[in-house]
KETOR-893385 format. One line per 3 residues: number of its first residue (from 0); their letters; for each residue x, y, z of C-alpha. Coordinates in pm, 1 decimal, always signed. Example, Ala and Ser with C-alpha at 12.3 -4.5 7.8 and 13.67 -1.06 7.14 Angstrom:
# residues 2
0> AS> +1230.0/-450.0/+780.0 ~ +1367.0/-106.0/+714.0
This chain:
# residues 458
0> XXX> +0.0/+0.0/+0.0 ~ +272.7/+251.0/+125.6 ~ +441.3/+138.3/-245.3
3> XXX> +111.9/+243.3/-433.9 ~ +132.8/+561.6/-247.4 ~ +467.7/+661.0/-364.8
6> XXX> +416.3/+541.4/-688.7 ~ +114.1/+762.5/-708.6 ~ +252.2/+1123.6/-567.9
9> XXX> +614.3/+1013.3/-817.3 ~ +346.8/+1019.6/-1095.1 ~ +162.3/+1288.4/-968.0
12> XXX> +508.2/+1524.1/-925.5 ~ +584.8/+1400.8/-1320.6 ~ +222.9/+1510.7/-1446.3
15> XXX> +161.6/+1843.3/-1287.6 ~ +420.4/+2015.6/-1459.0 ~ +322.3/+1850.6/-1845.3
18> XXX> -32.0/+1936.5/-1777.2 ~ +64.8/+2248.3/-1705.1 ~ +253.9/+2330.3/-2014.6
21> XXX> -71.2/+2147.2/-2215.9 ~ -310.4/+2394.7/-2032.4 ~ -66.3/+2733.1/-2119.9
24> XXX> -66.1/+2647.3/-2477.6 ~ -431.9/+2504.6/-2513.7 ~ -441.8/+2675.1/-2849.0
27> XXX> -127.4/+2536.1/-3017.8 ~ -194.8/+2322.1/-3296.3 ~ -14.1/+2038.8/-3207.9
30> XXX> -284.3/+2010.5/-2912.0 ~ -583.7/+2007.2/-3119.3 ~ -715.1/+1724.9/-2980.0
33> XXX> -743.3/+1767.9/-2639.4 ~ -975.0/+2089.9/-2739.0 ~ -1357.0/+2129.0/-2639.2
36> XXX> -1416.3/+1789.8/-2376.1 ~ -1029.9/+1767.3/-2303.5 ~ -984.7/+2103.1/-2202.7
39> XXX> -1278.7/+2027.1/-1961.7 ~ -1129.9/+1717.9/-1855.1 ~ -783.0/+1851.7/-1797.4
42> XXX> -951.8/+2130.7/-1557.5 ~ -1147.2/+1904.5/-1400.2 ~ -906.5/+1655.6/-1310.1
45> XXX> -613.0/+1922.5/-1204.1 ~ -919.5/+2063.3/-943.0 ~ -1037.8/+1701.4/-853.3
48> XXX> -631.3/+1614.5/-768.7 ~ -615.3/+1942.3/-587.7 ~ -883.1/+1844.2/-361.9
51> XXX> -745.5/+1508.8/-326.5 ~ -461.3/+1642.7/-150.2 ~ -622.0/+1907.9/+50.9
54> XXX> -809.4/+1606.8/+190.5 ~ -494.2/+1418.3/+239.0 ~ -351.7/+1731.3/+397.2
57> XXX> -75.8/+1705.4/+127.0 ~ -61.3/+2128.7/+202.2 ~ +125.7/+2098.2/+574.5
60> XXX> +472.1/+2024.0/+454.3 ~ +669.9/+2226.8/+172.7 ~ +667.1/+1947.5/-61.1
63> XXX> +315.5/+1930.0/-50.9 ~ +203.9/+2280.9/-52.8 ~ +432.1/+2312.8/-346.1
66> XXX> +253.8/+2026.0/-504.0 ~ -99.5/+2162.7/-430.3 ~ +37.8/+2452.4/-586.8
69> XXX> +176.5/+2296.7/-942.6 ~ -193.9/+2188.5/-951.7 ~ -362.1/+2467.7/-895.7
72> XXX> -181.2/+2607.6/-1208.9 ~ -332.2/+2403.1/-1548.4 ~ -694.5/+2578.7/-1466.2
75> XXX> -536.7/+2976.8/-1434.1 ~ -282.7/+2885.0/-1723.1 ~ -550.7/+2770.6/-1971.7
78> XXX> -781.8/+3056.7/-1828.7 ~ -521.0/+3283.3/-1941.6 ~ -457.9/+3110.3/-2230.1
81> XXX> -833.3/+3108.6/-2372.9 ~ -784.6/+3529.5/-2311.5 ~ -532.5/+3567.3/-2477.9
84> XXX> -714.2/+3393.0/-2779.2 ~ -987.0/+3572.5/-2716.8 ~ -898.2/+3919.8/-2715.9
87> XXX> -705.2/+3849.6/-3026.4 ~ -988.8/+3687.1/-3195.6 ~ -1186.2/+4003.3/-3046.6
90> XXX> -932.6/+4220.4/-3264.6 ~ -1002.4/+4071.3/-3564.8 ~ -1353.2/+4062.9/-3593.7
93> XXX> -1347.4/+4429.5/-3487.5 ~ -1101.4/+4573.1/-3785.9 ~ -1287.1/+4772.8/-4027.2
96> XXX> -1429.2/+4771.1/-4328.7 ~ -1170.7/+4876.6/-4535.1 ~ -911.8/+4692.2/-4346.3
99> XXX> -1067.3/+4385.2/-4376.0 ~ -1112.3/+4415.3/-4767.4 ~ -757.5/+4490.1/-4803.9
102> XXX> -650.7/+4207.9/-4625.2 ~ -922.9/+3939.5/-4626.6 ~ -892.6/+3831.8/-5026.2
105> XXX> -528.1/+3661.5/-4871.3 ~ -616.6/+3421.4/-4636.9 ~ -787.8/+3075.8/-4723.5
108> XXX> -923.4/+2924.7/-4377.9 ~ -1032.8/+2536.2/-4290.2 ~ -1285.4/+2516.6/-4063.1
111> XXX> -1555.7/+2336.4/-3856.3 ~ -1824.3/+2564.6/-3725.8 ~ -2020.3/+2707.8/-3989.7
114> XXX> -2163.4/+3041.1/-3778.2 ~ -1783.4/+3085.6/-3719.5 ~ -1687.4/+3061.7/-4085.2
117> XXX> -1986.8/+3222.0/-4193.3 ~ -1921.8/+3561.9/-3983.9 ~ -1546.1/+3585.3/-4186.3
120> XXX> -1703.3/+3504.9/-4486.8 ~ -1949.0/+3835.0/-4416.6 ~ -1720.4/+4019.9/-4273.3
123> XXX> -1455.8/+4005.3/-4547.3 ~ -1232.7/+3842.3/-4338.9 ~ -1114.6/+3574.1/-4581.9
126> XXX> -1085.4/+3553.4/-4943.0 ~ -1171.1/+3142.6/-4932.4 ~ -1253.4/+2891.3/-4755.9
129> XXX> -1104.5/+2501.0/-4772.3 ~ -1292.4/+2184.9/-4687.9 ~ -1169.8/+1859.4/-4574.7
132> XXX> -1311.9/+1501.5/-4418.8 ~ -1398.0/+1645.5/-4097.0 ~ -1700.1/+1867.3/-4279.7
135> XXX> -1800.2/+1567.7/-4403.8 ~ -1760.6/+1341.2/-4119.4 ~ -2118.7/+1194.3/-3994.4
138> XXX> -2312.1/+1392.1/-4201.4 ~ -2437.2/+1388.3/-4596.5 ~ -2249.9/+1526.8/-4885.2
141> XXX> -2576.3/+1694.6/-4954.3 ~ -2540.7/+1906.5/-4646.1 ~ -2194.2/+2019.7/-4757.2
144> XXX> -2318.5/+2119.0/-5082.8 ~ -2602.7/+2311.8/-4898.3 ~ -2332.9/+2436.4/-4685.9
147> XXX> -2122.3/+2569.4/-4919.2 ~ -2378.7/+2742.6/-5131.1 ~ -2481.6/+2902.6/-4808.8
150> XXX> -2185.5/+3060.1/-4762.9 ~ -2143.6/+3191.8/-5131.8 ~ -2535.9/+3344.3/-5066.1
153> XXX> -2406.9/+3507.4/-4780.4 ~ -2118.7/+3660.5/-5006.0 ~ -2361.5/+3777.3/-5275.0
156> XXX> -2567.0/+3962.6/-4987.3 ~ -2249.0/+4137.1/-4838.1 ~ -2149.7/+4263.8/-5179.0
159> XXX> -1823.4/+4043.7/-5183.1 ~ -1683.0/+3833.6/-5413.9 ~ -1785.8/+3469.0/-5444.9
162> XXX> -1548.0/+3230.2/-5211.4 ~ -1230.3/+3068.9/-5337.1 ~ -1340.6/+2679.1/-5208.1
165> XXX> -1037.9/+2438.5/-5187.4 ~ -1039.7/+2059.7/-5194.2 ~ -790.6/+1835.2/-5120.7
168> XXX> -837.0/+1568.3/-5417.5 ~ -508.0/+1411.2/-5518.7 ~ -624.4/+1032.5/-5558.6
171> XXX> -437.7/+780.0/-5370.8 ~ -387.8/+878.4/-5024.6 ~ -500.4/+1193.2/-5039.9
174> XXX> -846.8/+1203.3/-5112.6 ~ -1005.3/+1392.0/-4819.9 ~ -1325.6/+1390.6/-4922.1
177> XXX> -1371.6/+1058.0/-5049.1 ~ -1586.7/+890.0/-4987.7 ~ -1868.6/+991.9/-5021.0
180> XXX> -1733.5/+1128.3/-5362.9 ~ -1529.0/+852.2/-5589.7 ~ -1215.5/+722.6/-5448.2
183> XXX> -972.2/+695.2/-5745.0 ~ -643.6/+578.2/-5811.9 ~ -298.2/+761.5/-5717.4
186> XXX> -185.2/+946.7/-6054.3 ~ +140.5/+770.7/-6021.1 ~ -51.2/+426.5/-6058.7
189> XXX> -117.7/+569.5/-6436.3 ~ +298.4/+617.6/-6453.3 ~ +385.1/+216.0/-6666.7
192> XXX> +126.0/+324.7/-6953.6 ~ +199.1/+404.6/-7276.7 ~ +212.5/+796.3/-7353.0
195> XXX> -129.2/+826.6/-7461.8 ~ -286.3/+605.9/-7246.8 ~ -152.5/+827.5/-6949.9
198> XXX> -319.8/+1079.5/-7144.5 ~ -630.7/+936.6/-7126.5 ~ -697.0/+797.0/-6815.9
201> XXX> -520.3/+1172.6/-6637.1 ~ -776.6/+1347.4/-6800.4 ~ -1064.1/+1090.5/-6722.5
204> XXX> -907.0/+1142.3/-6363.4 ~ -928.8/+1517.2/-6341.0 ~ -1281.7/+1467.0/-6488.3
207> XXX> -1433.5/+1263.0/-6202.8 ~ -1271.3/+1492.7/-5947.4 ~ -1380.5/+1815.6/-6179.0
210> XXX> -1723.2/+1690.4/-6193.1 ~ -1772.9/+1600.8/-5853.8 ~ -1599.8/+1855.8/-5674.7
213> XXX> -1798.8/+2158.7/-5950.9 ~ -2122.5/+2007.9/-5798.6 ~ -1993.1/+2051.3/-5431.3
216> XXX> -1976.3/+2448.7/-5482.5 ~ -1558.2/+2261.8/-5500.8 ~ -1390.0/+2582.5/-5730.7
219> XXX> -986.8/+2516.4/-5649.3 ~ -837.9/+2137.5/-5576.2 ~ -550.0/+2194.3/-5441.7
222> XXX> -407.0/+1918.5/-5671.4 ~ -164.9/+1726.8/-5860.7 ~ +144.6/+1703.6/-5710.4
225> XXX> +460.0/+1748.5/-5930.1 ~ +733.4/+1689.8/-5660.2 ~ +973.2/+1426.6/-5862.8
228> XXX> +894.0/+1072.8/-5691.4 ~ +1222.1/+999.9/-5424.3 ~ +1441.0/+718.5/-5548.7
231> XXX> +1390.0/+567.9/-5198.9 ~ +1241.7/+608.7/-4864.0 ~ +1344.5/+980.7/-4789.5
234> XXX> +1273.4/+957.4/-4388.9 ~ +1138.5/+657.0/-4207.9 ~ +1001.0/+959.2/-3961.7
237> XXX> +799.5/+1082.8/-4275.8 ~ +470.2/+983.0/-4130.1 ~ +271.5/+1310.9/-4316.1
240> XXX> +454.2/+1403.6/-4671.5 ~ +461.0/+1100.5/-4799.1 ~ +575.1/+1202.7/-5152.0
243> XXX> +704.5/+851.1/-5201.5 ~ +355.5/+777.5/-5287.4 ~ +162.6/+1095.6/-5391.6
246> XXX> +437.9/+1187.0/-5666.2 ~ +391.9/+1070.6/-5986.7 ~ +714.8/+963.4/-6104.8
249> XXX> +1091.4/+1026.0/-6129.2 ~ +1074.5/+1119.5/-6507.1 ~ +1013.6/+1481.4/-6562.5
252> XXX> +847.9/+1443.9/-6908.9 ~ +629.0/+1164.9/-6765.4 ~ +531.3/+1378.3/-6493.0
255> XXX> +420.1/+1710.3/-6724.8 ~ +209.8/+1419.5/-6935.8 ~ -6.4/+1298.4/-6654.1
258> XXX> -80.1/+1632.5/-6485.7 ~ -135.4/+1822.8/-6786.6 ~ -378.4/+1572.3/-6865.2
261> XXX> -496.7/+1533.9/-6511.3 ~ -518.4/+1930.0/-6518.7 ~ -696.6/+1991.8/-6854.7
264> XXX> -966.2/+1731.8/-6691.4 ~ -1073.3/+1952.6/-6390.8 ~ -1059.4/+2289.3/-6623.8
267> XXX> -1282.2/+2130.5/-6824.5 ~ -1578.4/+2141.8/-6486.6 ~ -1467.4/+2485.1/-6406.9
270> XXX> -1227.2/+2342.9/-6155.5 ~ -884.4/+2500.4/-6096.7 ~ -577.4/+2302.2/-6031.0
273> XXX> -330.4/+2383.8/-5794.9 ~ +28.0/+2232.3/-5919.6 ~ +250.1/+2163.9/-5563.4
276> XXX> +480.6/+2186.2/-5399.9 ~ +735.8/+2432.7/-5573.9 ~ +1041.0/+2432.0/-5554.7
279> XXX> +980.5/+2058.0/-5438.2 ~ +999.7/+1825.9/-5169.5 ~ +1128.8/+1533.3/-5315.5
282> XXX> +1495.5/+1541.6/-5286.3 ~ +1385.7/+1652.0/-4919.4 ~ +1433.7/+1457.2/-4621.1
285> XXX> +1267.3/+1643.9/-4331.7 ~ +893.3/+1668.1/-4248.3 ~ +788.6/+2067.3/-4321.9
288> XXX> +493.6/+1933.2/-4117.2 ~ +691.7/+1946.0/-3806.4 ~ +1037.1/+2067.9/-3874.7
291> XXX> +1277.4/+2321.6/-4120.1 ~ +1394.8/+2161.9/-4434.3 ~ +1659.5/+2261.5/-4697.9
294> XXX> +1703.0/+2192.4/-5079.1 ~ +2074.8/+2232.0/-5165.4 ~ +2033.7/+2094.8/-5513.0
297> XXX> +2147.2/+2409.1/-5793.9 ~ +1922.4/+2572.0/-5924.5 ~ +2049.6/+2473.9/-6244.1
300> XXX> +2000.5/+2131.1/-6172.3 ~ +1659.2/+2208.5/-6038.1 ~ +1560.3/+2395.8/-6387.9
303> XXX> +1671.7/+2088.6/-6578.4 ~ +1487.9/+1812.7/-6396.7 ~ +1202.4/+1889.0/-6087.8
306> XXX> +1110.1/+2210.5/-6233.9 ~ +1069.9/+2111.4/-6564.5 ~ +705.9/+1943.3/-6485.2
309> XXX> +586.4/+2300.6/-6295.8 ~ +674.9/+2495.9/-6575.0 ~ +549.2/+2281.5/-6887.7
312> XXX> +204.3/+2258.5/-6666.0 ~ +183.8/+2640.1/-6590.5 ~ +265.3/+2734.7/-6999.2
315> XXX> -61.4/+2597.7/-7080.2 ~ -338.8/+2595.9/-6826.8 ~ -454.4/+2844.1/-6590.0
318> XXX> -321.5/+2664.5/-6279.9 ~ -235.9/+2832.7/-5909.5 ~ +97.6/+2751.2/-5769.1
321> XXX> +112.9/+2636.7/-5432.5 ~ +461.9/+2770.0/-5270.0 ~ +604.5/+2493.6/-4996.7
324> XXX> +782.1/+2530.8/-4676.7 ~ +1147.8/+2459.6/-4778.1 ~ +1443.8/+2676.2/-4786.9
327> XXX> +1631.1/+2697.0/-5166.0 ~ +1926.1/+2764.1/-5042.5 ~ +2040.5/+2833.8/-5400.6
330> XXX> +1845.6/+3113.3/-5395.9 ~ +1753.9/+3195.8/-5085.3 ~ +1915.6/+3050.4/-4755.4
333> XXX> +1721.0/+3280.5/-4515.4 ~ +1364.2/+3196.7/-4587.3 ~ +1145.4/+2932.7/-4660.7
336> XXX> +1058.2/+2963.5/-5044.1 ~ +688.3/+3042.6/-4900.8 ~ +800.7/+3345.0/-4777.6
339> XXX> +1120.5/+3438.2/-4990.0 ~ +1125.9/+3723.9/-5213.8 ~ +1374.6/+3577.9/-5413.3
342> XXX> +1231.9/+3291.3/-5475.3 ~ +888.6/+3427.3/-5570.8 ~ +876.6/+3770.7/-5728.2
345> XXX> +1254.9/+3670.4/-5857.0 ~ +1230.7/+3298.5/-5975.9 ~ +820.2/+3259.7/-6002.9
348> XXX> +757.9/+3623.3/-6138.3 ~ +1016.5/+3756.8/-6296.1 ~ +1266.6/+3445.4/-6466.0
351> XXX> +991.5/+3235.6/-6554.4 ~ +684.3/+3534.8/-6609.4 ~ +405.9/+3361.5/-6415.4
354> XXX> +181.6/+3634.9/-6317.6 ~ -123.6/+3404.8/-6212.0 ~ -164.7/+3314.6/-5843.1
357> XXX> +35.2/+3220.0/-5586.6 ~ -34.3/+3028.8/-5298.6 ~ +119.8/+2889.4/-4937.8
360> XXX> +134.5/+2529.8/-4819.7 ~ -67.3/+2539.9/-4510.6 ~ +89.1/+2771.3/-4204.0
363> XXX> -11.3/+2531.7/-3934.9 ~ +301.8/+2318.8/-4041.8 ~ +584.5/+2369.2/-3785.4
366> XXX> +821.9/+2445.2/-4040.9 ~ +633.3/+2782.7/-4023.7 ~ +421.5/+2829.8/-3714.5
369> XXX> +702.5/+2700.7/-3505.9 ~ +896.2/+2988.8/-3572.9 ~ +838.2/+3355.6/-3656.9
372> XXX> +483.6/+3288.5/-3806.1 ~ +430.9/+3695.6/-3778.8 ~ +711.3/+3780.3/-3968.3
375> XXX> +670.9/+3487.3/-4218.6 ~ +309.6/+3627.4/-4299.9 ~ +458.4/+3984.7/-4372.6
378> XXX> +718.3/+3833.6/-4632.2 ~ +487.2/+3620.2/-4780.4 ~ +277.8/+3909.5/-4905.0
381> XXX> +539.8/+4161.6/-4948.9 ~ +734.9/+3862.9/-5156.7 ~ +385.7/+3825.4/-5356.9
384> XXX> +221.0/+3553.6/-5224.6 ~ -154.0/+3559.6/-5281.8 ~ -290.7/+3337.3/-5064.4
387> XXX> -185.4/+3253.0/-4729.1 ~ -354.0/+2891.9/-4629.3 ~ -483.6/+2853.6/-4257.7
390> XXX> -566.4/+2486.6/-4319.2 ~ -494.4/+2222.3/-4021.4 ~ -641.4/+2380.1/-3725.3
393> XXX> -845.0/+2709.5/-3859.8 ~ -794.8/+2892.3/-3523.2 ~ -543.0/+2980.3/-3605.0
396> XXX> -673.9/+3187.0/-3862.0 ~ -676.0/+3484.8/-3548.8 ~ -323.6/+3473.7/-3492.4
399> XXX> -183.4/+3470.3/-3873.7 ~ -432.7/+3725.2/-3961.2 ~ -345.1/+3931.6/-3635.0
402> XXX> +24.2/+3929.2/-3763.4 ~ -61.1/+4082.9/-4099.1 ~ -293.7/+4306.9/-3928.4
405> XXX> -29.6/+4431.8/-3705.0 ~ +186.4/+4476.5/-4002.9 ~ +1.0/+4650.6/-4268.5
408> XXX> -75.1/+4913.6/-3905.6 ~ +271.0/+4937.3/-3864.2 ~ +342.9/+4996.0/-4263.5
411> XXX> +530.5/+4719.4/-4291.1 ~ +319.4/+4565.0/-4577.1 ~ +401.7/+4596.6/-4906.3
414> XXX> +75.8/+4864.2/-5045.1 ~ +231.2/+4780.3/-5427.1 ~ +229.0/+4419.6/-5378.5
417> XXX> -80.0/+4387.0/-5221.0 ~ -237.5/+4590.7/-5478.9 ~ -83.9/+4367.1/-5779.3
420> XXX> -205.6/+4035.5/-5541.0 ~ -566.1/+4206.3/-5524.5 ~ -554.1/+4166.3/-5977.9
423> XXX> -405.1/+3855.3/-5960.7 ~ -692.0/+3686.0/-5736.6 ~ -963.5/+3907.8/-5993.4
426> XXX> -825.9/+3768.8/-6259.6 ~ -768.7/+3418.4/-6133.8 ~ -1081.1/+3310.4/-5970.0
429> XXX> -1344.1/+3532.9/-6100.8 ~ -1449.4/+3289.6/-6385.2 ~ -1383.3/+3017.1/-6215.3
432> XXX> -1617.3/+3195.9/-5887.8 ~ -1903.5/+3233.9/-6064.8 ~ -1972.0/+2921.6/-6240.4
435> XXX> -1940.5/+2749.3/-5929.9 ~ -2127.6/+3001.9/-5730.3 ~ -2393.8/+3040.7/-5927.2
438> XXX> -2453.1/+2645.5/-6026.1 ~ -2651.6/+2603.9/-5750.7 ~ -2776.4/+2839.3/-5449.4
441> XXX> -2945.0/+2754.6/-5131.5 ~ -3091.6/+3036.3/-4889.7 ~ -2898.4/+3042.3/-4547.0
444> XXX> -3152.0/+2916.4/-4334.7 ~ -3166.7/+2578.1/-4511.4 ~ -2802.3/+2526.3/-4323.7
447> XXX> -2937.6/+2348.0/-4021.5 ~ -2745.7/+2050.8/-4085.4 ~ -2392.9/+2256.2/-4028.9
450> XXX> -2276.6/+2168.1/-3708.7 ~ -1965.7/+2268.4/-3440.6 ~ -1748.9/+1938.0/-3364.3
453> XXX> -1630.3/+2066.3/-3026.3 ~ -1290.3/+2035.0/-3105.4 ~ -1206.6/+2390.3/-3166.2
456> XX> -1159.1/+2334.9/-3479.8 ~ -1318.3/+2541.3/-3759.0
C-alpha cells in the first residue's frame, strides 16, 4: 500500500508540470485534440487532484504545498490562455471595413463551425474557404453542398466576391473527401502506360474529381502534385509528406504528361488546379509538417529536372501555384521559399513570367508556425504571395491574420504588392467563382445541418 502511495505522488510530481505546459498552450496546434471535452477534462481533473490532496492534507509540509500549488496552475494557465485567444480573436472581428477588404482576399481558412466561418465570410475576413473530411464526417455530402452554397449566398448579400473553395483531391492517399465522392487511383498508378494512355486515363481522372468537386460548390483542388517521386524512402520519420507515394514519377516528361492531362480534366468542370509543392519536396528529407527543411540541389540542376514538370504545366493551363515550406538555399538561404522574395517575385515572377496566383502550403506546419509565423506572414505578401492557407487547425486563422494586421498598421506591408495580389486573385478566380457560385444556391436558413465538432476546430 505505502508502495502504491509513492508510486502515485512520483506520478503525480511528473504530471503536474506537463499538464501544465498542455493547459498554457491550449491553443497550439499540435494540441488540437485535447480541445472542447479535453480542455474540460484537464480542468477538471487538475481541481479534482487538488482536492485530493487538501483532503490528504498534502498542504502541511513544503513538498506538498508546493505540489498543491503545481496543480492549482493548469486551470489559471488555460484561463489565461483562452484570453489571450480571445482578445485576439476580439481584434479581428473588430477591424474595419476597409481593413478587412484589403486584407481578407489573402487568407484561405479550414474550418468546422459554420456560424464561425460564416461571420469571416461576411465580414470580409477571408478571401476562401477550404474543406476537408472532418465537414463531411457523420453527415451527408448533400449538407456540404447546402453548406457551401450558403456561404457563397451570404457573399452575394455582403457585396463580396464569391469564395475561393479548396479541396484536397489528389487520388491515392489523399483524397479527403472521399468517400462519399469517388475514391480513385494515385496518378502515379497511371505512370507504366503508354504515352497516350496516361493521357487518357489523367484526363478521365481530373474529370471525375472536376465533376464532382464543380457540384460541391468545389472551385480550387489543391491538386496534382509534381514533386519528382524519391528514389527511396526519404525519412522513415515521414509519417505526413509522404511524396514517395503521392508523386507521380521520377521522369520529368512523364510527370508534365499525366498532370497536364490530369489538369486539362478539372478545367474542363470549371475546376482550378493547384500544381505543388514548388520548388519541391522530393529530394527533401525532413517533415515541413513538423520541422525546417533545406534543398541544396542548384538551381540549375533544379531547372533541368524537378522544375521542368511546374513549368510545362503552368505554360498551358490556368493553374495556381502552391509555394512549400522549404528553404532553396540556391536562392535563398534565409527563408522558406513560401516566404522568400527571391524565390517568388525573382524565380516565379520575374525568370519564368508567371503572373497568375500564388499560394502557401498550409501555415499550421511547424516548419512555419514554429517559428516567426508573424514575420513569415509579412514576407509572404510583401514577396507576392496571394494566398496565405490557414488549413490544419483554422484557429489559427486569429493569430496569422493578427500578424498581418499588425503589419500593414505598422506599414510594414508591401501597399504595391498587395495591390498587384488584389488583380491577380480578380483575374484568377473570377471565372472560375461564378460558375461554381452560381450552379446552384441555397438560402442560409436551409443550413441546419452545419454543425460545431467541439474540437475547436473550424
Amino acid at each position: 500500500m505505502q508502495l502504491l502511495r509513492r508510486t502515485g505522488l512520483i506520478l503525480l510530481w511528473l504530471a503536474a508540470p506537463v499538464v501544465a505546459f498542455a493547459a498554457a498552450n491550449k491553443s497550439d496546434p499540435y494540441l488540437v485534440a485535447l480541445r472542447g471535452a479535453g480542455n474540460i477534462a484537464l480542468v477538471v481533473a487538475s481541481i479534482a487532484i487538488v482536492l485530493l490532496l487538501l483532503h490528504r492534507r498534502r498542504w502541511r509540509t513544503m513538498a506538498g504545498k508546493l505540489l498543491v500549488m503545481l496543480w492549482c496552475l493548469p486551470p489559471v494557465l488555460m484561463s489565461a490562455a483562452h484570453l489571450k485567444f480571445e482578445l485576439r480573436k476580439n481584434d479581428v472581428l473588430g477591424v474595419s471595413a476597409a481593413e478587412a477588404r484589403r486584407l481578407g482576399p489573402h487568407f484561405m481558412v479550414g474550418y468546422s463551425s459554420f456560424p464561425e466561418v460564416a461571420r469571416l465570410a461576411e465580414q470580409g475576413l477571408i478571401g476562401g474557404v477550404y474543406v476537408t473530411r472532418h465537414n463531411i464526417r457523420g453527415r451527408t455530402i448533400e449538407a456540404l453542398r447546402a453548406e457551401i452554397a450558403s456561404l457563397q449566398d451570404i457573399r452575394r448579400a455582403a457585396g463580396l466576391p464569391p469564395l475561393v473553395v479548396a479541396a484536397d483531391q489528389e487520388g491515392g492517399i489523399v483524397g479527403h473527401l472521399a468517400p462519399p465522392l469517388t475514391k480513385v487511383p494515385a496518378l502515379a498508378t497511371l505512370a507504366g502506360l503508354a504515352p497516350d494512355d496516361q493521357q487518357a486515363k489523367a484526363e478521365e481522372f481530373g474529370r471525375i474529381h472536376g465533376r464532382e468537386l464543380a457540384d460541391l460548390g468545389v472551385n480550387l483542388n489543391l491538386a496534382p502534385v509534381l514533386d519528382l517521386k524519391p528514389p527511396a524512402r526519404r525519412n522513415r520519420l515521414d509519417f505526413h509528406t509522404l511524396i514517395g507515394q503521392r508523386a507521380i514519377a521520377t521522369d520529368p516528361a512523364v510527370v508534365s504528361t499525366i498532370a497536364s492531362a490530369y489538369v486539362r480534366g478539372l478545367e474542363q468542370s470549371g475546376v482550378g488546379a493547384t500544381l505543388k509543392h514548388f520548388p519541391g519536396i522530393g529530394r527533401v528529407h525532413a517533415d515541413t509538417h513538423h520541422f525546417s527543411a533545406k534543398l541544396d540541389t542548384p538551381v540549375k540542376e533544379l531547372e533541368e529536372s524537378d522544375w521542368l514538370p511546374f513549368r510545362d504545366v503552368l505554360s498551358h493551363s490556368h493553374s495556381a501555384l502552391m509555394v512549400g515550406h522549404v528553404t532553396l538555399t540556391a536562392v535563398d538561404p534565409d527563408h522558406a521559399a513560401s516566404h522568400s522574395k527571391r524565390v517568388v517575385e525573382g524565380v516565379i515572377r520575374e525568370t519564368w513570367g508567371y503572373q497568375g496566383v500564388v499560394m502557401t502550403d498550409d501555415l499550421v506546419m511547424g516548419a512555419i508556425y514554429q517559428n516567426d509565423v508573424c514575420k513569415a506572414v509579412v514576407e509572404a505578401i510583401n514577396a507576392g504571395v496571394d494566398l496565405l492557407l490557414v488549413a490544419y487547425d483554422g484557429a489559427q486563422f486569429y493569430r496569422v491574420f493578427a500578424c498581418a494586421l499588425d503589419g500593414a498598421r505598422q506599414g510594414k506591408l508591401d501597399a504595391a504588392m498587395l495591390r498587384a495580389s488584389a488583380a491577380r486573385l480578380e483575374r484568377g478566380f473570377s471565372i472560375e467563382q461564378a460558375r461554381a457560385a452560381s450552379r446552384r444556391s441555397v438560402p442560409p436558413r436551409t443550413v441546419g445541418l452545419a454543425r460545431t465538432d467541439g474540437s475547436g476546430r473550424w
